[in-house]
C-alpha positions as CSV (number, residue, x, y, z in Angstrom):
1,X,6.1,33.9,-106.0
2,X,6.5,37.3,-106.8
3,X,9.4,39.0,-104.8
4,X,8.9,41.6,-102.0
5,X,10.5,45.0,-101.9
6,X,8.6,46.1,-99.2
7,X,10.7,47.7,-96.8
8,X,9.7,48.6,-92.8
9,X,11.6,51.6,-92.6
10,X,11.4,54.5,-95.5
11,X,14.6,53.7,-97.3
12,X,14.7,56.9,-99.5
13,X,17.6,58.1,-101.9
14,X,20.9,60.0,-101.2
15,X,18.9,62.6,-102.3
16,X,16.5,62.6,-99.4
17,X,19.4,61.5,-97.0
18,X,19.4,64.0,-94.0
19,X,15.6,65.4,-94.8
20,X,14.7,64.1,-91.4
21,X,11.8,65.7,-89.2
22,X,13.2,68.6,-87.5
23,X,13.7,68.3,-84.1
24,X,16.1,69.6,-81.4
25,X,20.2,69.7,-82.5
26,X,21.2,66.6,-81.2
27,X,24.7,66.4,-81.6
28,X,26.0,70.0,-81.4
29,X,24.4,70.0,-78.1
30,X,25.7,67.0,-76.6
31,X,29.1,67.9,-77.9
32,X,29.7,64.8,-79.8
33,X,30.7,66.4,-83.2
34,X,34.4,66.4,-84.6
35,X,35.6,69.7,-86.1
36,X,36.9,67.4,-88.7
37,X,34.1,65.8,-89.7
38,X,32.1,68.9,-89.5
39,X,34.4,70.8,-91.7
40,X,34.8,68.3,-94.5
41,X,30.6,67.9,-94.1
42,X,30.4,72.1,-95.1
43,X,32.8,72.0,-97.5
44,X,31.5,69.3,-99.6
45,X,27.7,71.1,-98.9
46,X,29.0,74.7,-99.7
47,X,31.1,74.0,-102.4
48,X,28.6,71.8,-104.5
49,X,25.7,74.5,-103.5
50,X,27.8,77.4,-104.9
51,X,28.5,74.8,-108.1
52,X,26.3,77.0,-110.9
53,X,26.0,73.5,-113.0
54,X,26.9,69.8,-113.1
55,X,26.1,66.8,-113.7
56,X,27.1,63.4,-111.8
57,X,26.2,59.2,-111.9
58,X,24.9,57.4,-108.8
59,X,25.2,53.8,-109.2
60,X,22.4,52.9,-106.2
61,X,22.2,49.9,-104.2
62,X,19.6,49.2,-101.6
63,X,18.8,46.0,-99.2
64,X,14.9,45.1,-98.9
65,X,14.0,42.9,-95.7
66,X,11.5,39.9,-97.6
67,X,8.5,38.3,-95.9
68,X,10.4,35.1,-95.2
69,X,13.9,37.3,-93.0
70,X,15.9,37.9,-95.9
71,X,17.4,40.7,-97.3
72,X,17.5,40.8,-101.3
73,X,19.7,43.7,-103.0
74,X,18.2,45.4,-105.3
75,X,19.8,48.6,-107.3
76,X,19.5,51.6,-110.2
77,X,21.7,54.0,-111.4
78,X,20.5,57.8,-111.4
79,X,22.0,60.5,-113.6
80,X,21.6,63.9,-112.1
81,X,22.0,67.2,-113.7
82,X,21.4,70.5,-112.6
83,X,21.7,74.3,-114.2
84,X,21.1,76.7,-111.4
85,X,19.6,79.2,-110.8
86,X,16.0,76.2,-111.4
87,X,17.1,73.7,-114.0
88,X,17.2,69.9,-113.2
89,X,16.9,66.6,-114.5
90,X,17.3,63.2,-113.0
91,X,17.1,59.8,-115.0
92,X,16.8,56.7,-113.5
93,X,17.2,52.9,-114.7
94,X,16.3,50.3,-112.4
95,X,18.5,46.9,-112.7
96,X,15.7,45.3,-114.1
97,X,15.5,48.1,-117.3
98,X,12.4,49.7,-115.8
99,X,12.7,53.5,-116.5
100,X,12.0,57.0,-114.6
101,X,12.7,60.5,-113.9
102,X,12.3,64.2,-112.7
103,X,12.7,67.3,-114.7
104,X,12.7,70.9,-113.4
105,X,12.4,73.3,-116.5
106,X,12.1,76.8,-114.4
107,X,8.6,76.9,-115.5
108,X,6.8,73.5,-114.7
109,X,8.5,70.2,-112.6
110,X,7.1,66.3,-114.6
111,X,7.4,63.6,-113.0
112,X,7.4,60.1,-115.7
113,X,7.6,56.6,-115.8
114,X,8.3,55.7,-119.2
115,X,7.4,51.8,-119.0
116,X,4.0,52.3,-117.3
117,X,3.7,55.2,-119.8
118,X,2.6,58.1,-117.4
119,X,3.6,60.8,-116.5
120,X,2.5,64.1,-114.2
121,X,3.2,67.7,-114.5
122,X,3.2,71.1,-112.2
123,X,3.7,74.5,-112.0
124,X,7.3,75.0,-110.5
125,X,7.3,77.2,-107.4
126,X,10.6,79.6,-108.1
127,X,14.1,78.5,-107.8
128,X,15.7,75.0,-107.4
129,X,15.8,75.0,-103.5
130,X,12.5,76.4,-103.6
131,X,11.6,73.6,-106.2
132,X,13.2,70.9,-104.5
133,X,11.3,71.5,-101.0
134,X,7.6,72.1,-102.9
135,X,8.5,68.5,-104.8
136,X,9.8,66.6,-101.5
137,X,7.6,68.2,-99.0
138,X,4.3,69.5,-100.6
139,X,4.3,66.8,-103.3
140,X,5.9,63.9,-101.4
141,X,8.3,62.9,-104.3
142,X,11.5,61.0,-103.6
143,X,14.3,63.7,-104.8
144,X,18.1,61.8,-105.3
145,X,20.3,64.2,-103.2
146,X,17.9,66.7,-102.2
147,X,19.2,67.9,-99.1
148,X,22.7,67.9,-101.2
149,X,21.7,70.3,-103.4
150,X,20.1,72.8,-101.2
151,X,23.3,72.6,-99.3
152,X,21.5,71.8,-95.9
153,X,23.5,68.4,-95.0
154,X,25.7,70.1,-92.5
155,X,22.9,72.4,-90.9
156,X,20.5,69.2,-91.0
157,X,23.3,66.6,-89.6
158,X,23.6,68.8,-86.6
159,X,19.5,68.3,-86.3
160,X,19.3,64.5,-85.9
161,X,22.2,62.5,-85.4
162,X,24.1,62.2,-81.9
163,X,27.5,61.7,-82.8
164,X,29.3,62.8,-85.7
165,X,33.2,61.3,-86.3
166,X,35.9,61.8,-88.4
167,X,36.7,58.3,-88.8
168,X,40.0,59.1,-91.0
169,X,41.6,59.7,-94.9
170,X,41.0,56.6,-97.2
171,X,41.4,56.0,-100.8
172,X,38.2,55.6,-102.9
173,X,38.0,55.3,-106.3
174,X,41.9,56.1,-106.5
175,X,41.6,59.7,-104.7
176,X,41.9,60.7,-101.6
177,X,39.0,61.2,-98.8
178,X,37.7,61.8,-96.1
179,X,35.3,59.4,-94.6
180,X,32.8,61.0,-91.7
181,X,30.5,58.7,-89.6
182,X,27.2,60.3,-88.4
183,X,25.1,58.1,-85.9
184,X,21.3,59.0,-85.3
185,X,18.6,57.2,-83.6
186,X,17.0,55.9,-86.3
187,X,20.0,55.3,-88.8
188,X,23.7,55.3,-89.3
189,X,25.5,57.3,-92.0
190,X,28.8,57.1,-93.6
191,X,30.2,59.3,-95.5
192,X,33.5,59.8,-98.5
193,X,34.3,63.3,-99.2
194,X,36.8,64.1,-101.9
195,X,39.9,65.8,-99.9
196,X,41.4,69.1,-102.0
197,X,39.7,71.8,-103.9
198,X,37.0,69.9,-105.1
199,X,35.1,68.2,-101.8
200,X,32.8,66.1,-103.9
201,X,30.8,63.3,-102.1
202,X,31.9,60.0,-103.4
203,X,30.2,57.2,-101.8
204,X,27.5,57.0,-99.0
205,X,26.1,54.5,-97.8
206,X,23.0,54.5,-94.8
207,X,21.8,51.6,-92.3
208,X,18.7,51.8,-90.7
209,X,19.6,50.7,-87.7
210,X,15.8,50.2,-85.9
211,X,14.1,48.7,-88.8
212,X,13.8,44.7,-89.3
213,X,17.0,43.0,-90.6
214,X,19.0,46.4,-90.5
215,X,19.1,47.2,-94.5
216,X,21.5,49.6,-96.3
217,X,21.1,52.1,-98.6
218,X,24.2,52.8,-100.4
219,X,25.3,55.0,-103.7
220,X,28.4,55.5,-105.3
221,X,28.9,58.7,-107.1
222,X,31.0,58.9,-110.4
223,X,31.6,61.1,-113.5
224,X,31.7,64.3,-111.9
225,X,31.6,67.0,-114.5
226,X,31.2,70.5,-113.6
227,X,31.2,71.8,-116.4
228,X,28.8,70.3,-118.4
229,X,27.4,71.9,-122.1
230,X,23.5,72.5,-120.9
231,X,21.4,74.3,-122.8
232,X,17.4,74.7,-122.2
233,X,17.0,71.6,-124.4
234,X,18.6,69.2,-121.8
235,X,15.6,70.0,-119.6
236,X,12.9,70.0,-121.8
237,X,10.0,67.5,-121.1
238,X,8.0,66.0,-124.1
239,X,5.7,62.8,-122.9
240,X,6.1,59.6,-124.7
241,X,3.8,58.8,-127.5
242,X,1.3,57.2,-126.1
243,X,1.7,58.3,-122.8
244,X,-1.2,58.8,-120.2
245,X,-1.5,62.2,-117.6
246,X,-2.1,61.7,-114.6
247,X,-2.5,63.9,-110.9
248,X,0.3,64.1,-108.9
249,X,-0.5,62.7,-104.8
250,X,0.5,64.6,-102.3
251,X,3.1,62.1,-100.1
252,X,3.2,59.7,-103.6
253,X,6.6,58.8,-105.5
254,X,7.1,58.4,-108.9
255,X,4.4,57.8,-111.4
256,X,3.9,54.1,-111.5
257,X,5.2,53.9,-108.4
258,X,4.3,53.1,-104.7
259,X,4.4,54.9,-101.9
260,X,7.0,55.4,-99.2
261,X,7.1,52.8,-96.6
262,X,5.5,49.8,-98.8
263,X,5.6,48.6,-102.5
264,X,7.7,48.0,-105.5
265,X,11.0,50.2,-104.6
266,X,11.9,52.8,-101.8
């Protein structure tokens, strides 16, 4: 029987965590937001939005609800690396080898799948945040950390979730942090923010409270490096041999992939 990873909800990326449909603010209104939280939110979304280049490893986990009630854990790992002012590249290996990715070159965004053996291509629309929206909102595309990037989490928090809590300092990954708790209608997010000069978001992890079987989405970020050697090379995009063109779709994923809300992976 071939396995399931259909999922009820849209379980997207910590890249398109907080790009939910705008909507009244929620939380600042009903005055359930700790100054706390808030302010280790901002700093971690200002400090890596100001952050001129880097690169970083999320090690992605992600529940999916099968036909018969269970959930099954499936996972990747995603390396992200970004030169601003429109530079970026994302590679990402499934558990089960298959391989992907996104590359931003300041001229034209692809899109690739290498073991399907396609790939799509675009003309990119101005700088990264300009980039990033055209890609997740005019092309569809899942985007790790999208709403990270463009340094909107705090400004999008505020927009959909009801209550957001400082629940207190931990230890993660042997530094200190901050972990905030942000509860929405439709999902629950935790998050660890690296306390000091360097707020750096460490783990996350989201349940989707209203869809069947509750499932988490959760990523662990490691290997920080802000000061990576990038030069135009790192973000230059040459197809496979053998390698097939296709269209992008607006609302689509991935090349190879399937669309949000149903298919091979969310």
């Amino acid at each position: 029987m071939r396995t399931s990873r259909q999922l009820v909800a849209i379980i997207v990326s910590a890249a398109a965590l907080l790009l939910v449909p705008a909507g009244p603010v929620r939380a600042g209104d009903d005055g359930n937001v700790d100054a706390a939280a808030m302010k280790s939110i901002e700093g971690m979304s200002d400090f890596l939005a100001g952050t001129k280049q880097f690169g970083v490893t999320l090690d992605v986990a992600y529940d999916v609800v099968q036909e018969w009630g269970q959930k099954l854990e499936f996972g990747e790992t995603r390396v992200v690396t970004v030169r601003r002012p429109d530079r970026l590249r994302v590679d990402t290996t499934d558990r089960d080898g298959a391989k992907s990715g996104v590359v931003f070159d300041g001229r034209e965004i692809a899109a690739f799948n290498v073991n399907d053996k396609v790939y799509a291509t675009t003309p990119q629309p101005g700088s990264l945040d300009q980039s990033i929206a055209h890609f997740v909102d005019v092309l569809g595309m899942r985007l790790p950390m999208a709403a990270i990037l463009q340094g909107h989490v705090a400004k999008d928090a505020k927009g959909w979730a009801r209550e957001i809590r400082y629940v207190g300092a931990e230890t993660l990954a042997g530094g200190p942090c901050d972990h905030v708790a942000l509860h929405g209608d439709w999902q629950d997010v935790q998050l660890w923010i690296a306390r000091g000069d360097r707020p750096l978001l460490q783990r996350i992890v989201i349940t989707y409270a209203r869809a069947e079987g509750k499932p988490q989405f959760s990523a662990q970020l490691r290997d920080w490096n802000l000061a990576p050697e990038l030069g135009d090379a790192v973000f230059a995009f040459t197809p496979q041999a053998g390698a097939t063109k296709i269209a992008f779709k607006p609302r689509g994923t991935i090349p190879g992939s399937v669309p949000q809300g149903g298919g091979a992976k969310p």
